[in-house]
Structure formats: structure tokens, C-alpha cells
N, C-alpha and C positions, 0 to 999 in steps of 0.2 A: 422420666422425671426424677424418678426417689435416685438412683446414679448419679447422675446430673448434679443433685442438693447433696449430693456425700463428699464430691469432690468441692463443689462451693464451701461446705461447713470446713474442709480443711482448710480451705483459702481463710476462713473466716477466723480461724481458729490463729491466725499469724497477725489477721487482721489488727483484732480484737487487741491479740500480746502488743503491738504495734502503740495501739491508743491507750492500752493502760497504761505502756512503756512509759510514752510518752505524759502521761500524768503523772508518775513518779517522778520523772525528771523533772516538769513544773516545778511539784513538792519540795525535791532537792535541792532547785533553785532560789525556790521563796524561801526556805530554810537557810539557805548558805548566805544572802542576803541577809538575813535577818542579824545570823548570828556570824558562822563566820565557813571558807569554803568545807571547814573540815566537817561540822555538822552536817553540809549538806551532804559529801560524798559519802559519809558515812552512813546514814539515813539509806544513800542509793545501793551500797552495798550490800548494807544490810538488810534492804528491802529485796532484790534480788535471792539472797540464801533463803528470809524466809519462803517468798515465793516457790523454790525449787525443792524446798524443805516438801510444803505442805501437798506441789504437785507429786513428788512422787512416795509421800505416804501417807495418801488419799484414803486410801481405801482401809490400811489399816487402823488407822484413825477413825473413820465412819464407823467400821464395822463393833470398833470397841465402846464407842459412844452409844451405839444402839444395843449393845448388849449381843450381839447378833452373833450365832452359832453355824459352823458353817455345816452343810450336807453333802453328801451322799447317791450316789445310785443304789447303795446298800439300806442307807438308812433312809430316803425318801424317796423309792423308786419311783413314785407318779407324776410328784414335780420333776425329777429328772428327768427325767423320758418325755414332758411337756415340753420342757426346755430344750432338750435333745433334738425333739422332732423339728422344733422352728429353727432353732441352727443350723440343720440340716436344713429345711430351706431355703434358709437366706443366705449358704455359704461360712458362716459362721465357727469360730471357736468355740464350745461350750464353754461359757465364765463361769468361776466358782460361785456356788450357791449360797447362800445363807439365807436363815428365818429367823425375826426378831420376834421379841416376846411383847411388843410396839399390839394394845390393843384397838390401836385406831386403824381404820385399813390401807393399808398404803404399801408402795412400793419403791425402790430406786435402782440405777445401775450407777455405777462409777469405774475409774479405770480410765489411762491413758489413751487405748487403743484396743480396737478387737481381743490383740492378743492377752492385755493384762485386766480385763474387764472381771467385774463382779454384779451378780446381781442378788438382790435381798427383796423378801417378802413376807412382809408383817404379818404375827397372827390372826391379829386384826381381818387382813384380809383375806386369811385360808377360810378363819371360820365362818364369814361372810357371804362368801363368792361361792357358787360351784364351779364346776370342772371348765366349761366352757368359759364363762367368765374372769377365772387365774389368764388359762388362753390367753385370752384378748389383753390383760393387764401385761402379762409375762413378753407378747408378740410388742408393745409401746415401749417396752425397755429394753427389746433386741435392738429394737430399731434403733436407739437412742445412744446406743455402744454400734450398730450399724454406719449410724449418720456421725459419728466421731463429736456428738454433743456432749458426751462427758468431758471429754477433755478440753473444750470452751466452758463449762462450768465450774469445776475445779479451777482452771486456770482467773477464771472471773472473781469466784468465790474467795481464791486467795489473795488477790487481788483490793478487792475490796476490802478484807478482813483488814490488810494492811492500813489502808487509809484509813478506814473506822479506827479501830486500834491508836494509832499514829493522833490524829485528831481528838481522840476522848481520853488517850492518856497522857497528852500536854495541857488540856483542859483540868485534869481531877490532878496530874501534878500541880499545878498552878494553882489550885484552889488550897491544896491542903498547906503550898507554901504565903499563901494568904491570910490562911485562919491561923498560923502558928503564931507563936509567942515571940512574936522580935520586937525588940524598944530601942526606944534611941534615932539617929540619923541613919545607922547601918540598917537598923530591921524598917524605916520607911522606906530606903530605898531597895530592900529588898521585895517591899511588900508591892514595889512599885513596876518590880520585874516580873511578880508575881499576876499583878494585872496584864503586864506587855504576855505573857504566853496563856493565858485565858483565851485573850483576843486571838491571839497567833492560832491557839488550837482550835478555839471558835471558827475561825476563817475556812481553815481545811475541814473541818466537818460540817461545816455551812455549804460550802461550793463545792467540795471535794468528794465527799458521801454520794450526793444526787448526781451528779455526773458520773463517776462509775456505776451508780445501779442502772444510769440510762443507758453508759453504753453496752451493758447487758442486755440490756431489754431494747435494744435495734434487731435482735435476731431469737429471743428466749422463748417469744408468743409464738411464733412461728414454726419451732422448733417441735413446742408441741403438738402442735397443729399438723407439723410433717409424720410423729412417730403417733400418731394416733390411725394414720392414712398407712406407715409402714406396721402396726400391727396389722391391718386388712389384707396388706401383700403378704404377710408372714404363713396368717392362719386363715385365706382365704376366705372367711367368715369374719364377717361384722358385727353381728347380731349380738355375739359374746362380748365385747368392748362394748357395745350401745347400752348393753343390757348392765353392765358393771358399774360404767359410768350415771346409767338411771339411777342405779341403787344410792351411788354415793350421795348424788343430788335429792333423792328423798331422806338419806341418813341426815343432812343440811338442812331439812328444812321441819324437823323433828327436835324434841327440846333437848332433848341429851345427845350430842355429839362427841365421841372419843377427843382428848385433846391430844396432837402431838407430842412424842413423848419427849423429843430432843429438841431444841431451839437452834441446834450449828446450824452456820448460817450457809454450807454447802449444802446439809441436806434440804433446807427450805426451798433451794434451786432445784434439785437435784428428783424429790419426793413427783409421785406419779399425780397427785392430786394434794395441793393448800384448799384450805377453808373459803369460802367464796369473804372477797373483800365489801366490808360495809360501807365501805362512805368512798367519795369520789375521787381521795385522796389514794388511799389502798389501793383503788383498782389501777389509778395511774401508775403504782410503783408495781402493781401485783407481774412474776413473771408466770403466771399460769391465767391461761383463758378462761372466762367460767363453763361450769360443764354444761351448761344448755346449750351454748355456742359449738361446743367442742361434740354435743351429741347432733346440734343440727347440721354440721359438716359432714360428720359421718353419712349420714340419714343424704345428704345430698350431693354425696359424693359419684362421681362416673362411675367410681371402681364397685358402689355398690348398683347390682345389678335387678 
């Protein structure tokens, strides 16, 4: 089965480029419509380099935002050799290491493919967890550079960045070219342009936003769902992931919860565990399951025996 879903997430992972493609291209269109063909292809161009900008320096970027220092078999021999061991399991690359000074607990992998993967681990979650439960954390994000979901994330995340972006910064140009000081015939009609790209930027951030976070979310629940069942094939043992995941969900339901410490909107995809969503709205966009779901799969899973 977990084979089977690795080769699907590639298909999925072209899929995915496919649909977002194709929503830029809309964008382009309704753009070049609006104003004239060159905006639009411009936009598309441009949308393209960032895209390829931010897929292939993913990582460097994560890693600078989190503050994140990278490690060692010298300087962290246990998480090494944690990591080592499940690699060798699963056939794996060992990805490069890093720990963030992040005191909420959490984890992520990023990385185009096996071979450019990285994985980080908040301290948050060393001083948290014991040994068996890093395990089980560290086996969900083999999986998740296993299953090639980094690279549908990343590829999502920039994605979408675009169109947010795109959308909120026609919006907030349009507004400040509204509150300025123009008088006369020329400054109404400018003030009047000013309204046409409010609207314009409204539209795409109105219909364009929630369509790319849904077409994420056709495979991101699921996804976790898969590398919670490929930490069990990794580490053989459940009990450490059930156990880790318990912790969080009691850390959640406790008055003081660590806040995330970075807001980028790949790590928010990307991060082992978000904050369970309050209202009905959240849950709909949320792309993580909440953890009682995600501990009762495990608890009922074939593989646990």
C-alpha cells in the first residue's frame, strides 16, 4: 500500500502543478482582459520564476526563517543515529539535520526529493518528548520526504503564495492610490481606477485564495494520515507516535500552549502538528487532522498489532 501511495503522490504531485497551472493561466487571462495582453503574460512569466525561485530555495529559506542550525553525527550523535537507523529502514538518504530554537514542539521535512531532503526538529519538541517518541515524530517526516509530499507542499505553498500575494497586493495598491491626494478631473479619474483594481484584486483574492487552498487540501489530510501509518512501518512501533501525539493533545487542551514561532505559510503546510482549528470554518481550510482522529487511526490500524 505505502509503495503504491508514493508512486500516486508523484502522479499527484504533476497533477496538482497541472491545476495550479492552470489557475494562473485563468489569472493571466482575467488580467490581460482587463488591462491589456502584456499584463497578462507578464504576471504568467513572472509567476512561473517565482514559483521555481521559491521550489528550489525551499529549504534554504525555511531553515533561515526558523533560525534553524544545522547538526551533526559529531555534534548530535542520538538524533543522528535515530535518524540513521529509520533511513536505513526505509531505503533512504539521510537528509541534513537541523534544530530550531522554536519552543513549541514541532517538526518538518522539506526538500524536492529523497535525495535534497532536510529534516528539522524544534527544541520545543527534544525537551518534550523522550527517545521513543522523537522516534515516532522523526519516522512521520521520513515518511513525508519517503511519500515525495514535500515536494506537493512546496510546490502548493508557492503557489498559493502567488495568488495571495498577487490578490492583496492589487488590493493595498489600489487603496493607497485611492486615499492619495489627487484633485481635479485627472485625480477623479484616477481615483476611479483606483476603485476598478480594489475590485480586480478583491475578485482574485475572493475566488482565487480558497480554490488553491482547496486544491491542496484534495490530498494534504490524507497525506498525513499516510506518514503517521509510514512512521509505524519505519519504527516498527506505534506506541511512541500515539504517545507523542497524546502529549500534544493534552499540551492543547492546557491554558498555556507555545505559539508558533514563524507564520510562512509553507511551514504552516509543512509543520508535524497546527494547533487544533476552533470554529467550523478553520477546520474546513485546516490541512492537518485533528490529533484524536490521527491517534484513533493509529490505535486502529491492521499494522498495529
Amino acid at each position: 500500500m505505502l509503495y503504491k501511495q508514493i508512486e500516486q503522490n508523484k502522479r499527484n504531485t504533476w497533477i496538482i502543478l497541472g491545476l495550479y497551472t492552470l489557475l494562473i493561466l485563468i489569472i493571466s487571462i482575467f488580467l490581460g482582459m482587463l488591462f491589456t495582453v502584456y499584463v497578462g503574460g507578464a504576471f504568467f512569466i513572472i509567476g512561473l520564476i517565482y514559483i521555481a525561485h521559491v521550489y528550489f530555495d525551499a529549504t534554504r529559506h525555511l531553515m533561515k526563517v526558523t533560525n534553524a542550525v544545522e547538526i551533526t553525527k559529531e555534534t548530535e550523535p542520538q538524533i543522528y543515529e535515530l535518524v540513521e537507523e529509520l533511513c536505513l529502514a526505509g531505503g533512504l538518504p539521510v537528509p541534513k539535520l537541523y534544530v530550531t530554537p522554536d519552543q513549541a514542539p514541532n517538526a518538518f521535512a522539506t526538500g524536492r526529493d529523497p535525495q535534497h531532503a532536510s529534516l528539522a526538529l524544534t527544541q520545543g519538541l527534544l525537551n518534550m518528548m523522550n527517545k521513543k517518541e522523537v522516534q515516532g515524530v522523526i519516522g512521520h517526516e521520513l515518511s513525508h520526504i519517503r511519500n515525495y509530499d514535500t515536494r506537493i507542499t512546496v510546490l502548493a505553498s508557492a503557489l498559493t503564495s502567488l495568488i495571495t500575494m498577487t490578490g492583496v497586493g492589487i488590493v493595498v495598491f489600489g487603496w493607497g492610490v485611492l486615499t492619495s491626494e489627487n484633485k481635479g478631473l485627472l485625480g477623479l479619474l484616477i481615483k476611479f481606477f483606483a476603485l476598478f483594481l480594489i475590485i480586480v484584486g478583491g475578485i482574485i483574492s475572493i475566488i482565487g485564495i480558497p480554490i488553491a487552498k482547496l486544491l491542496f487540501l484534495l490530498v494534504s489530510r490524507q497525506r498525513e494520515y499516510l506518514a503517521d501509518i509510514g512512521s509505524v512501518d519505519l519504527t516498527r512501533e506505534p506506541s511512541g507516535l500515539i504517545s507523542a501525539l497524546s502529549k500534544l493533545e493534552k499540551l492543547e487542551e492546557g491554558e498555556s500552549t507555545p505559539q508558533i514561532g514563524s507564520q510562512d505559510l509553507a511551514l504552516q503546510h509543512l509543520y508535524f502538528n497546527l494547533p487544533s482549528a476552533h470554529n467550523w470554518i478553520s477546520r474546513l481550510f485546516s490541512d492537518h487532522p485533528p490529533l484524536d482522529k490521527r491517534i484513533e487511526r493509529l490505535e486502529n490500524s491492521n499494522q498495529i498489532k
